[in-house]
Residue, then its C-alpha position, 0 to 999 in steps of 0.5 A: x500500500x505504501x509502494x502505491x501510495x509513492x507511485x501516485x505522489x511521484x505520478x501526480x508531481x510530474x503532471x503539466x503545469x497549468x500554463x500548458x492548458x490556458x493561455x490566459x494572458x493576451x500575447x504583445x500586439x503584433x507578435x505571433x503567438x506559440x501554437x497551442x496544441x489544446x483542444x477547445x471543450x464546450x463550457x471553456x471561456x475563450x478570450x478573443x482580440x481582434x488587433x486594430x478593432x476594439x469593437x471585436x474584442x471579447x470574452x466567452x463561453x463555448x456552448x454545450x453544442x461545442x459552438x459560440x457565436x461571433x459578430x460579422x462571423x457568425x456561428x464557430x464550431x470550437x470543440x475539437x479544435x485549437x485556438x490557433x485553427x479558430x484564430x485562422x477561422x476567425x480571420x478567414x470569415x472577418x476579411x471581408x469585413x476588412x476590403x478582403x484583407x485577413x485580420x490578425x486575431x488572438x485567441x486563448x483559453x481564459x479558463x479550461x473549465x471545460x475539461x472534465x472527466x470521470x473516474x469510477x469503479x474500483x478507486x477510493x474516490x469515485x467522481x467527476x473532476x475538473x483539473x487546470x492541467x493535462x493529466x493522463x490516466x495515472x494522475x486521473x487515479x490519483x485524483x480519485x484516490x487510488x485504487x482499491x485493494x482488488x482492482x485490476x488495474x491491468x484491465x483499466x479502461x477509458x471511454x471516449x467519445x470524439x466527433x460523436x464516434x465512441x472510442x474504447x481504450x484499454x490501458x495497462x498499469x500492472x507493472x507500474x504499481x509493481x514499481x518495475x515499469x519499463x521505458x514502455x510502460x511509462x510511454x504516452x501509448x500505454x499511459x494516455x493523456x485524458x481527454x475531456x469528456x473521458x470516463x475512466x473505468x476501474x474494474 
């Protein structure tokens, strides 16, 4: 129990930083900004600046649907995309407004709080949470508290859905907790990020 309890401290204490999810403070006017590789949930508030145009500078919040509305754009499908593919969306539909000449546009994650997911099953603290970093799925059992005595944890599975396909992945953590994980066992392949809207199953 000790040796489990250790390897889910040292697990937890590696996660990403919060400033790997958001990007909330608004980039020099005229610089270009870092690509993002974080994936817009619904529930998310989106920072937007339109350079040159204060008119168009807002601040709000993804839909349930995965869309938010923009004046002189329309309607923007956001889930599943990054910020950097909104900004060229956003550009895209607003040059027309602009004598046909693409708008610099900044967009950024103020507040993930679409990134949600839930742990159940065989874990001492079952239910829905909410982090402010990445996590894959050995921080998301950590978060929940562990596994229980009998859990099999070299059948953990998670459910995902994407694009409105569900995805089963099977994950095996056996060597970890025994403390003998091989350079493989701790690969992204067999330890996952999770995504938001995942449900990880401990059986």
């Amino acid at each position: 129990m000790r040796k489990t309890a250790a390897i889910l401290f040292a697990v937890a204490s590696l996660a990403l930083p919060a400033a790997a999810l958001a990007q909330a403070d608004a980039p020099v006017a005229g610089a270009k900004p870092a690509a993002s590789t974080y994936r817009i949930s619904p529930g998310d508030q989106l920072q937007i600046y339109v350079w040159g145009d204060e008119r168009l500078q807002r601040a709000l919040t993804v839909l349930p649907d995965g869309t938010f509305a923009f004046p002189l754009a329309g309607t923007i499908a956001a889930a599943g995309h990054t910020p950097n593919e909104i900004e060229e969306t956003l550009s895209k539909l607003l040059a027309p407004q602009y004598k046909g000449v693409p708008q610099q546009v900044t967009v950024s994650v103020a507040a993930p709080a679409g990134m949600q997911y839930s742990v159940i099953g065989k874990v001492r603290a079952p239910g829905n949470f909410s982090p402010t970093r990445y996590v894959n799925v050995l921080n998301a059992l950590a978060q929940a508290g562990g596994p229980t005595d009998f859990a099999d944890i070299g059948n953990i599975i998670i459910l995902r859905t994407t694009n409105g396909r569900s995805q089963v992945i099977h994950t095996r953590l056996s060597s970890i907790f025994k403390g003998r994980p091989s350079d493989s066992d701790m690969s992204p392949a067999s330890v996952p990020l999770i995504q938001a809207g995942d449900t990880v199953i401990v059986p």
